[in-house]
DOROGU-15959 format. One line per 3 residues: number of its first residue (from 0); their letters; for each residue x, y, z of C-alpha. Coordinates in Angstrom, 3 decimals. Each point is the difference from the previous one (the first is absolute). Layout:
<rs>
NUM = A = X,Y,Z ~ ...
</rs>
This chain:
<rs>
0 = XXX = 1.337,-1.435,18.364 ~ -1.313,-3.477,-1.027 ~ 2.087,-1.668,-2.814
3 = XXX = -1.293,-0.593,-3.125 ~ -1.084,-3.820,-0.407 ~ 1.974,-2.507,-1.973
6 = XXX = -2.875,-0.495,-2.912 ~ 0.043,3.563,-0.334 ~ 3.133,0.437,0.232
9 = XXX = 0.372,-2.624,-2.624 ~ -2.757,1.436,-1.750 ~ 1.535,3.310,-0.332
12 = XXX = 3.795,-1.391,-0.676 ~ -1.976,-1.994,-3.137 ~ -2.121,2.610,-1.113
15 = XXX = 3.945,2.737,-0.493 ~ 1.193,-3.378,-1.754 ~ -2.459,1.020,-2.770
18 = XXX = 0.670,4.025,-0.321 ~ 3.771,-1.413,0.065 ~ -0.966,-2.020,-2.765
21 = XXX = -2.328,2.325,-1.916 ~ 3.289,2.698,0.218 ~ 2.372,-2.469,-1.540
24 = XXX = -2.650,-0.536,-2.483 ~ -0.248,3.982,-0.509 ~ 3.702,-0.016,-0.536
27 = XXX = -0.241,-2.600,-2.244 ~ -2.241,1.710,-2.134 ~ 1.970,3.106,-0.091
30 = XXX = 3.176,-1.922,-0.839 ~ -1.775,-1.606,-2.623 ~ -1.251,3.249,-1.533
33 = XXX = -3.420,-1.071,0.091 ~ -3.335,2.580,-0.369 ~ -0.312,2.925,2.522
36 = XXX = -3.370,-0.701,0.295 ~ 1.107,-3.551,1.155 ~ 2.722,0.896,2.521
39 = XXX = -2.593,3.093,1.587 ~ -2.480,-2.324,0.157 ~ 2.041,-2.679,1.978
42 = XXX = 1.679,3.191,1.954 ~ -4.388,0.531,1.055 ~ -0.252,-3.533,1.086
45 = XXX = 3.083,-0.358,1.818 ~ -0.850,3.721,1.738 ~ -3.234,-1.601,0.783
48 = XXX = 1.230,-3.211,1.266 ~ 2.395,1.972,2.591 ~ -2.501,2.410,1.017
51 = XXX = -2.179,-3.069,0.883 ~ 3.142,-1.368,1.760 ~ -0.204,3.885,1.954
54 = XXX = -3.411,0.103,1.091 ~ -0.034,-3.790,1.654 ~ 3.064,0.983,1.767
57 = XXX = -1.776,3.537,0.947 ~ -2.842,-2.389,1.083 ~ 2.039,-1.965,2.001
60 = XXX = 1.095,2.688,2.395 ~ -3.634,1.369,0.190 ~ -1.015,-3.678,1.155
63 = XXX = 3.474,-0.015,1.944 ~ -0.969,3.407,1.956 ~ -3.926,-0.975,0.484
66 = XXX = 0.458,-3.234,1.584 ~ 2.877,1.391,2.574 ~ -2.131,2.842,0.803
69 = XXX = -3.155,-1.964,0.650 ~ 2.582,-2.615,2.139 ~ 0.697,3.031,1.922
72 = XXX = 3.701,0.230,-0.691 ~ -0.027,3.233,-1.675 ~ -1.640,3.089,0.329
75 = XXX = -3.342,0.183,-2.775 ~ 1.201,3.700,-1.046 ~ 3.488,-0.889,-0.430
78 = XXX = -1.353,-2.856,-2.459 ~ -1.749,2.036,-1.604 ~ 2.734,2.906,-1.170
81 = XXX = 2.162,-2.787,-0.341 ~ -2.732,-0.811,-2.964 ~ -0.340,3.098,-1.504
84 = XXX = 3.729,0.688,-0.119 ~ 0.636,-2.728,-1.740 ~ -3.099,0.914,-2.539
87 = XXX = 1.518,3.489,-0.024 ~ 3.480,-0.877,-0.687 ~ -0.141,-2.723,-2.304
90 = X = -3.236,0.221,-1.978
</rs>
């Protein structure tokens, strides 16, 4: 497999920084007592901001798997049930 590159990488590392900090803030809020509505509606964009976190990662291994099967290092069907595995078993 090709490693992911270091701005990605980066990228990625920066972008978990943020759901970190959006969870602290969560239990912050909960600590605090504050509104339900508040704390579900920082639970939504926290979910949200993970799930984007997800689907570049998912993205990554599609791009991963279609550039070593078009270099010819891995068979194009085993690419692509390695795909829809991953699709199946984590979406």
């Amino acid at each position: 497999m090709i490693e992911i590159e270091e701005a990605a990488r980066n990228n990625m590392l920066n972008r978990l920084a943020r759901v970190e900090g959006q969870i602290r803030g969560l239990q912050k809020l909960i600590r605090e007592g504050k509104d339900c509505e508040l704390v579900i509606q920082q639970m939504s964009a926290s979910r949200k901001a993970l799930d984007k976190a997800f689907q570049e990662m998912l993205a990554c291994i599609i791009e991963q798997n279609i550039l070593c099967a078009h270099n010819g290092s891995e068979p194009q069907t085993s690419s692509i049930n390695q795909i829809k595995t991953l699709l199946t078993k984590y979406s």
